[in-house]
C-alpha positions as CSV (number, residue, x, y, z in Angstrom):
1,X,0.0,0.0,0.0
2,X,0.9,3.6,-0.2
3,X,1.6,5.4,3.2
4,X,0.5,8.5,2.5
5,X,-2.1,8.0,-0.1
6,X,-4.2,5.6,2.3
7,X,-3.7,7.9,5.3
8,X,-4.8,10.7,3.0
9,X,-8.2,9.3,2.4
10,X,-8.7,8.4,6.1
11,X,-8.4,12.1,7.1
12,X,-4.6,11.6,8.8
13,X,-2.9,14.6,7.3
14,X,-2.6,17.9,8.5
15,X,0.7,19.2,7.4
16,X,3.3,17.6,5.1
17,X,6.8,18.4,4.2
18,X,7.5,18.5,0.2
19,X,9.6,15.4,-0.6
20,X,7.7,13.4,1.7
21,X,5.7,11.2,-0.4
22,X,8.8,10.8,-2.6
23,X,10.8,9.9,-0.3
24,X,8.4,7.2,1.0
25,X,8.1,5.7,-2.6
26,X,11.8,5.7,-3.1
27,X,13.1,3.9,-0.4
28,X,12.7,1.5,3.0
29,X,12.2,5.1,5.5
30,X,12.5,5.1,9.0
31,X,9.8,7.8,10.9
32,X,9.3,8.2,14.1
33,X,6.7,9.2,16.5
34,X,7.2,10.9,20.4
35,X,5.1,10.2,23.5
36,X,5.8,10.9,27.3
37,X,6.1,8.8,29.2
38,X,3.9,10.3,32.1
39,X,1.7,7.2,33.0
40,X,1.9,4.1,32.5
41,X,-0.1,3.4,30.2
42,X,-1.5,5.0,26.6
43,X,-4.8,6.3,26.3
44,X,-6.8,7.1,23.4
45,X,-5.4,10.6,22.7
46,X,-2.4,8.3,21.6
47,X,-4.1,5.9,19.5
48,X,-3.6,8.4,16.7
49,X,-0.4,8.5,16.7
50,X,0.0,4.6,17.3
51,X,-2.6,3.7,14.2
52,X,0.2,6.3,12.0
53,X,2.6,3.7,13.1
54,X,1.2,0.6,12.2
55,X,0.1,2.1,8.6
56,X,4.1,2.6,8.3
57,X,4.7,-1.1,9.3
58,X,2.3,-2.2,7.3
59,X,3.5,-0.4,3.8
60,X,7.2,-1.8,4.5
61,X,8.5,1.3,6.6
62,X,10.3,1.1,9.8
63,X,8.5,2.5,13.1
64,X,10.1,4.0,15.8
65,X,9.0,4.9,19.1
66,X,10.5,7.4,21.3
67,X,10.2,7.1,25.1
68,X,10.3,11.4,25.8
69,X,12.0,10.4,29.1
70,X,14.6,13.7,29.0
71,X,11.9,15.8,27.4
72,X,8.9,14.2,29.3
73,X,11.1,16.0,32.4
74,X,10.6,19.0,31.3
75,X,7.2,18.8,29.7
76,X,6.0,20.1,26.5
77,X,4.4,23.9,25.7
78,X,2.7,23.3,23.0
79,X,-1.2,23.1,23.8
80,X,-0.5,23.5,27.3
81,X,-1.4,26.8,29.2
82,X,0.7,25.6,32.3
83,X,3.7,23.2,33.2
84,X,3.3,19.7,34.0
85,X,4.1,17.9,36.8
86,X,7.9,16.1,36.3
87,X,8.6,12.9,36.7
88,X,11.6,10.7,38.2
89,X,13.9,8.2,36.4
90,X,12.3,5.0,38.2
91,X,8.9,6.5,37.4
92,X,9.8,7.2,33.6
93,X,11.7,3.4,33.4
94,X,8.9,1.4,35.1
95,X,6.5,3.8,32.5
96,X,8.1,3.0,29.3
97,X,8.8,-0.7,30.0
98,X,4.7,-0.6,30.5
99,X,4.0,1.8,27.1
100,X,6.1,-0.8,25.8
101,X,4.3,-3.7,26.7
102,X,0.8,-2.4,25.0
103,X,2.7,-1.4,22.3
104,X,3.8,-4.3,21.3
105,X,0.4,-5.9,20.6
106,X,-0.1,-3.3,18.1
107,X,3.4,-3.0,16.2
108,X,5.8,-5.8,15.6
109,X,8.7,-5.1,17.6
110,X,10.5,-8.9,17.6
111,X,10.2,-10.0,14.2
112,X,13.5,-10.4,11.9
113,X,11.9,-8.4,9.4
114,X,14.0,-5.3,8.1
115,X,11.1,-3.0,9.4
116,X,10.6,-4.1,12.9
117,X,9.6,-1.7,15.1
118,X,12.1,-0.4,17.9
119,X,11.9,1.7,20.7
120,X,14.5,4.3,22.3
121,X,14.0,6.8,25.0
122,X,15.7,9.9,24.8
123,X,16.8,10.2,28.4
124,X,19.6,7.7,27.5
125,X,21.4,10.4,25.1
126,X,20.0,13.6,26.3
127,X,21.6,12.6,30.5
128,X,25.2,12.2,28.8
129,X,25.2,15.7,27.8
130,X,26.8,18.8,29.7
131,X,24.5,22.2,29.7
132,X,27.9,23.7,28.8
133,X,28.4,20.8,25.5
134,X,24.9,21.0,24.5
135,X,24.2,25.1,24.3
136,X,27.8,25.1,22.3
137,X,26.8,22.6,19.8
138,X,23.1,22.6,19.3
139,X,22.1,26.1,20.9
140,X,24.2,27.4,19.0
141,X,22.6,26.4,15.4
142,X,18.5,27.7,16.1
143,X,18.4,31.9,16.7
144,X,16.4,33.0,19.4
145,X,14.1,34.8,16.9
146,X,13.5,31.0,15.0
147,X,12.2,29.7,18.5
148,X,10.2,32.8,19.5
149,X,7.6,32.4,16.1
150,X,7.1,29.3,16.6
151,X,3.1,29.3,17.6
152,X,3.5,26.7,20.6
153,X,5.5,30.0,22.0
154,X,4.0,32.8,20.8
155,X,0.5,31.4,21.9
156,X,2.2,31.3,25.9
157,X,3.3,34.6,25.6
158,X,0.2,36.1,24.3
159,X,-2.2,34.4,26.8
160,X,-3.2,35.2,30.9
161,X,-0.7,33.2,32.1
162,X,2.8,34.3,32.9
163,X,4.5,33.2,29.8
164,X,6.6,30.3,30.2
165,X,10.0,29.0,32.0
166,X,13.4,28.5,30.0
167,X,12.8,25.1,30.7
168,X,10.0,24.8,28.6
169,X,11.2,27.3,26.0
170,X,14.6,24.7,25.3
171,X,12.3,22.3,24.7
172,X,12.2,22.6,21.0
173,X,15.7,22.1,21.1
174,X,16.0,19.1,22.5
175,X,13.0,17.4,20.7
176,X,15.1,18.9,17.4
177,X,18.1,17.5,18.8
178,X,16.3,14.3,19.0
179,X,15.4,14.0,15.6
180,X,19.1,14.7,14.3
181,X,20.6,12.0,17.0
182,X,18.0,9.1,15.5
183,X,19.0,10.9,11.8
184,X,22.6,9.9,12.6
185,X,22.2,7.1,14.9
186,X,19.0,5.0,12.9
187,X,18.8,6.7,9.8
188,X,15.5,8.2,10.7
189,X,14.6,10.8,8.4
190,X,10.9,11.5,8.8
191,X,9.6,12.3,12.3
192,X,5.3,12.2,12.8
193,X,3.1,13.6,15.4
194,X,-0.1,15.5,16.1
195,X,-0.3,19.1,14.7
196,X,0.4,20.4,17.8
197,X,3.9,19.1,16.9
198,X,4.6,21.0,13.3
199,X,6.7,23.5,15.4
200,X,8.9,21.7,17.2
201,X,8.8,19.0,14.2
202,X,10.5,21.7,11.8
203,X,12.5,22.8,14.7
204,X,14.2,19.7,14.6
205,X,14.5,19.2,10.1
206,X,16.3,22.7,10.5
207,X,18.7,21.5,12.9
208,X,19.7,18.7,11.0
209,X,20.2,20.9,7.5
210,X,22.4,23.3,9.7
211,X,24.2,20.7,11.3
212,X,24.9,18.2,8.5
213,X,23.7,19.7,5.3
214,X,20.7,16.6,5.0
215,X,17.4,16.7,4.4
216,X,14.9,15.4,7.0
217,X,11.1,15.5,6.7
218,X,7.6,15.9,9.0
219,X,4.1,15.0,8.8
220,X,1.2,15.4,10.9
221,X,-2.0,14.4,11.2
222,X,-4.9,16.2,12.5
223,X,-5.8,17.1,16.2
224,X,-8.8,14.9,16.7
225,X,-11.9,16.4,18.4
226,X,-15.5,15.7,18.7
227,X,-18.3,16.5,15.8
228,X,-19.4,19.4,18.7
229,X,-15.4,20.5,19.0
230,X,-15.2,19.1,22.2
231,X,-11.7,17.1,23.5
232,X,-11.6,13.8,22.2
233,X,-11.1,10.8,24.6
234,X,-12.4,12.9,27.5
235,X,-15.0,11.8,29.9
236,X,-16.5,12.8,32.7
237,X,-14.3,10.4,34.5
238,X,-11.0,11.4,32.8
239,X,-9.5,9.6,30.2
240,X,-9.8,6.6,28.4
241,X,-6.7,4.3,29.1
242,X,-5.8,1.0,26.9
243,X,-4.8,-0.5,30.3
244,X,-7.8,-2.3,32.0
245,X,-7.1,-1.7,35.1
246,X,-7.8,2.2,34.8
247,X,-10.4,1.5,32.1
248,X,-12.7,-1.4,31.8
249,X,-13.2,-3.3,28.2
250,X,-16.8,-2.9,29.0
251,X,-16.1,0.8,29.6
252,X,-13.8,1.2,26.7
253,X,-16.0,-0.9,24.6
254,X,-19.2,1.8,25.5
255,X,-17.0,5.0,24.9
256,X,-17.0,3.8,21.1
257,X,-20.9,2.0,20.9
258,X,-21.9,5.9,22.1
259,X,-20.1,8.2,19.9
260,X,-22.4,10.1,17.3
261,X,-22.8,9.2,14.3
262,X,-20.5,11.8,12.5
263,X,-17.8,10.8,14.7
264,X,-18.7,7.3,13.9
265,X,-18.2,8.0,9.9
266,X,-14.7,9.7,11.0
267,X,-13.4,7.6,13.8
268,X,-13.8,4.7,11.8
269,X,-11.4,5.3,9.1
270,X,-8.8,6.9,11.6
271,X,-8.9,3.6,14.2
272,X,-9.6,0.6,11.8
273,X,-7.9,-1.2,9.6
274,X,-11.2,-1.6,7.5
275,X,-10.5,-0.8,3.4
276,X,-12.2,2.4,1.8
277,X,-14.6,0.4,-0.1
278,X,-15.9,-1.6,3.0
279,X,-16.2,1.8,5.2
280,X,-17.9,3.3,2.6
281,X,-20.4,0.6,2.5
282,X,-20.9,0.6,6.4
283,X,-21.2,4.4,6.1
284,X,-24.1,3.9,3.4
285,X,-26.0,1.2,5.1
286,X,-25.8,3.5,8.8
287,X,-27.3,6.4,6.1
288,X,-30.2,4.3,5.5
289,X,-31.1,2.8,9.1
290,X,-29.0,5.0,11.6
291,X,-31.2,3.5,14.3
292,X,-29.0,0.3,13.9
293,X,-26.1,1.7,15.0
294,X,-24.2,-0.7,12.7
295,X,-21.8,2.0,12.3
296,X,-20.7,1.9,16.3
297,X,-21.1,-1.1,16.3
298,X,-18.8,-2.4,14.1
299,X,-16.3,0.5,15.7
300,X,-16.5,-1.0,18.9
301,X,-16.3,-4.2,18.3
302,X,-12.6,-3.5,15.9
303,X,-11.2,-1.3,18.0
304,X,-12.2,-3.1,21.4
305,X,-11.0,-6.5,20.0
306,X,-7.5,-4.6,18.6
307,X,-7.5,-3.2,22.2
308,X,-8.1,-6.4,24.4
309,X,-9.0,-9.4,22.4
310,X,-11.6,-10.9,21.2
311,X,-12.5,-12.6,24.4
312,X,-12.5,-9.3,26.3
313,X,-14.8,-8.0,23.8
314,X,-17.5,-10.6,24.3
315,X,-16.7,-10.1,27.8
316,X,-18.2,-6.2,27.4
317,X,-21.0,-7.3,24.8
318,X,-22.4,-9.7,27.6
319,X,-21.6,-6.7,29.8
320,X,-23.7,-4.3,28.3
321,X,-26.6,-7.0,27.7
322,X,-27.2,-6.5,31.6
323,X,-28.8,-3.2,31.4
324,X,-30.0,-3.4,27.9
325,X,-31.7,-6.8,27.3
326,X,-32.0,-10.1,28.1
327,X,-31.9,-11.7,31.3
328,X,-29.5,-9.4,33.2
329,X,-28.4,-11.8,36.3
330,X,-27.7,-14.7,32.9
331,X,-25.1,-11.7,31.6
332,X,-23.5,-11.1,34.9
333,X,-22.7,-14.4,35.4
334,X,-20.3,-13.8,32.0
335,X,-18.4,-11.4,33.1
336,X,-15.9,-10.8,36.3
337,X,-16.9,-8.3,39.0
338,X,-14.6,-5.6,38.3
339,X,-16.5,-5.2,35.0
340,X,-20.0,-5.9,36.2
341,X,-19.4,-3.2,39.2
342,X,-18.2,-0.8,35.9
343,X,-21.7,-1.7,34.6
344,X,-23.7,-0.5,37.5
345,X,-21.3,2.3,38.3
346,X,-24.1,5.2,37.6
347,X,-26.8,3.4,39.7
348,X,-28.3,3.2,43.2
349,X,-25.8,1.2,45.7
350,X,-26.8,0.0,49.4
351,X,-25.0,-2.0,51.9
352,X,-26.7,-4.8,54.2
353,X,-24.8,-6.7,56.7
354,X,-24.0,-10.3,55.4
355,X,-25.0,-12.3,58.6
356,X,-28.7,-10.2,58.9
357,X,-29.2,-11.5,55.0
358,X,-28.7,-14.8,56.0
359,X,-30.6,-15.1,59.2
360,X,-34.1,-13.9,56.8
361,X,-35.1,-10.6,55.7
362,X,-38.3,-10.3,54.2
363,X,-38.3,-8.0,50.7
364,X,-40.3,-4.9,52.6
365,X,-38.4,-4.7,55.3
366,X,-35.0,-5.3,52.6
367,X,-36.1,-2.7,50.3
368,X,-37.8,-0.1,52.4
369,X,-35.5,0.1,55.8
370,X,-31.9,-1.8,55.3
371,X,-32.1,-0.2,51.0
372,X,-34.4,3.3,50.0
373,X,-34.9,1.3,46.5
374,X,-38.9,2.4,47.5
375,X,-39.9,5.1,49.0
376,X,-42.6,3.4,51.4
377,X,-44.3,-0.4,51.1
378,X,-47.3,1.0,49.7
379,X,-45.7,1.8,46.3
380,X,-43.5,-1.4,47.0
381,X,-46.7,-3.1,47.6
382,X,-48.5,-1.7,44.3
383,X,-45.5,-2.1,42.1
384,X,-45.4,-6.4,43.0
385,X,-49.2,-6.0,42.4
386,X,-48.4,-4.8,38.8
387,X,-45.7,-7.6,38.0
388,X,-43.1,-5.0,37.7
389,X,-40.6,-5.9,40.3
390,X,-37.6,-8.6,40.4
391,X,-34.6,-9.7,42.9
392,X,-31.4,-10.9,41.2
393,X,-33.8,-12.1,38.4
394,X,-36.8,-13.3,39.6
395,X,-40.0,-11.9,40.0
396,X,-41.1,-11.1,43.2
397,X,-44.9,-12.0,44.1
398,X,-45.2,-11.3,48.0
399,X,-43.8,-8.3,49.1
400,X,-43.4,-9.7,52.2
401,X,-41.4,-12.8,50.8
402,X,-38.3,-13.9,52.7
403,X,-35.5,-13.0,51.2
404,X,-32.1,-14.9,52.1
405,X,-28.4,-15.9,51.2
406,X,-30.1,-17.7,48.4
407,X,-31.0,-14.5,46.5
408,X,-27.0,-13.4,46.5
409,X,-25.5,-13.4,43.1
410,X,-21.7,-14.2,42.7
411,X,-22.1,-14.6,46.5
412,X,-22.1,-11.2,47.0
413,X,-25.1,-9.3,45.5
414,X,-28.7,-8.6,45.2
415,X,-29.9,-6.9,42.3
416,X,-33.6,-5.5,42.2
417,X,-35.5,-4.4,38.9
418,X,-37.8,-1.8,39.1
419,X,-39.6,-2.1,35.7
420,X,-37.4,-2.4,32.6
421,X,-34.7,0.6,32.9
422,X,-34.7,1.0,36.9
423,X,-31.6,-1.2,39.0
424,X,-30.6,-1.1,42.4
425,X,-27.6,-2.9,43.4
426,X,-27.3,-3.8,47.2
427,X,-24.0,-5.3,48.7
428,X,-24.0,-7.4,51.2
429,X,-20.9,-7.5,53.9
């Protein structure tokens, strides 16, 4: 495949150096893309940059990853109103052996083949380096003038906050001087990134053509936000990590089933692997019965399985049949707790002690006094009347039913069902 022709028609380029195309046609070409290395693990916002990567591997190009542990320090200005937090060396090692680790499902790193992936962190060239050696031989080569238009700057200067530290101003420098050290040191001539990056991304191709004469090149792609210009991958609840212990499949799996449909259309040729003909088709079909959702559907499901596996993603289907069809204590039974507590994350919780449950409780006293599920047994009374209430699945007749240990569901809960939308989740200790 062509690089830059598929990633053209799946809305991936913002800004591209002349040449780059060329050069990509001509010859095996080494790119690489940056990320910092402050958590330990990727979220979404990555997944851009990361899907860039695997389009490279795929058309025969070599991927490299860098690990920003000098520059993730420091932190970067551009999109940022305020400096981040810094980071130690045992936090940034124990991070990037983790990035690492979920990259590597994604990008072949351990093949033989001449374009496997690698990954270097900066902070193992960049610590050698004397203030003195480095402001003598790199400092030396961008003018003060060069690093002050760049809009990452500019954009700090011009805004209510205090402008911005030298520490953060050198960073342009030392993401340049990255670029020429992999130049010389893996041949890397084309460096990628969000377009947040173009700055500090031509910072760096002018360094290397006043330090060795070459010729390097940049591309980015597009700063991906929401049909209504909000941040993408934001939630209430913060971000969306790859790693499931800060972000459930069944969570991760729902982000994508809910996006709207214009997102849908977009996301899907950004974060599949699906061909042009196929997403046009999906696109056309989802035109003709939106209320099908095929389109987020079939997101989900790619992306989810890409993510966590297959298995995981039948894992966060079964999940989300819980709330939304079938028989929900069935579902639960399919999926661990973590993910089943996920599910009922936004609904009523109570607490009953373990050893009362057991010793007999009948469903008024259960639901009324120990749980506010009902506001008083007369409407708990009225709603058995009308058929409308369960208890971990079954209907409940008598109000006044005994309810015991029986009723618990993975040993631990009681779910009741108010009508068809309504849960209550009770825990008992």
């Amino acid at each position: 495949m062509n690089f830059i022709d598929e990633l053209t028609w799946r809305g991936m380029i913002q800004d591209i150096m002349p040449g780059t195309k060329e050069l990509l046609e001509k010859e095996l070409t080494s790119a690489y893309v940056g990320i910092d290395p402050t958590a330990d693990s990727l979220h979404i916002g990555h997944l851009v940059s990361v899907m860039m990567l695997r389009h490279l591997q795929k058309a025969g190009h070599r991927p490299i990853v860098l690990v920003g542990g000098a520059t993730g320090m420091i932190g970067d200005p551009s999109g940022k109103s305020n400096e981040r937090n810094l980071i130690d060396e045992p936090t940034l090692r124990h991070n990037q052996n983790a990035i690492k680790n979920q990259l590597s499902t994604l990008i072949d790193f351990d093949s033989d083949a001449e374009n496997a992936a690698i990954l270097v962190n900066n902070f193992d060239w960049m610590s050698k380096w004397t203030f003195l050696d480095f402001i003598r031989d790199i400092g030396k080569l961008i003018t003060v003038n060069y690093m002050m238009a760049k809009d990452s700057v500019k954009k700090r200067f011009s805004g209510e906050v205090d402008g911005m530290s030298f520490t953060e101003f050198t960073y342009q420098l030392l993401q340049g001087y990255d670029f020429l050290h992999l130049l010389e040191n893996h041949s890397c001539k084309l460096q990628m990134g969000g377009s947040d990056q173009w700055g500090n991304i031509t910072t760096g191709t002018e360094i290397i053509r006043r330090k060795t004469g070459k010729e390097a090149f940049g591309l980015t792609c597009p700063l991906i936000r929401k049909a209504d210009g909000t941040k993408f991958g934001k939630t209430e609840t913060g971000n969306i990590w790859l790693d499931a212990r800060y972000t459930t499949p069944y969570r991760f799996y729902q982000f994508w089933l809910s996006v709207s449909d214009e997102d849908a259309a977009s996301y899907i040729k950004i974060f599949t692997f699906l061909d042009q003909k196929t997403i046009a088709e999906l696109i056309a079909r989802h035109e003709q019965e939106p209320h099908l959702r095929e389109l987020q559907k079939t997101l989900a499901n790619q992306i989810t399985t890409d993510i966590h596996g297959e298995k995981e993603l039948e894992k966060a289907i079964a999940a989300s049949k819980i709330l939304f069809g079938g028989n929900p204590v069935e579902a639960i039974e399919q999926v661990d707790e973590m993910t089943m507590l996920d599910v009922f994350s936004g609904i009523p919780h109570f607490e009953i002690e373990l050893k009362e449950l057991n010793e007999g409780i009948t469903f008024s006293t259960l639901t009324t006094e120990k749980a506010a599920v009902f506001a008083s047994k007369g409407e708990l009374r009225r709603l058995v009347q009308g058929g409308g209430i369960s208890l971990s699945g079954n209907k409940i007749a008598d109000s006044e039913a005994t309810i015991n240990g029986d009723a618990l569901i993975k040993g631990k809960y009681l779910l009741v069902q108010k009508g068809k939308k309504n849960y209550f989740l009770i825990t008992a200790k």
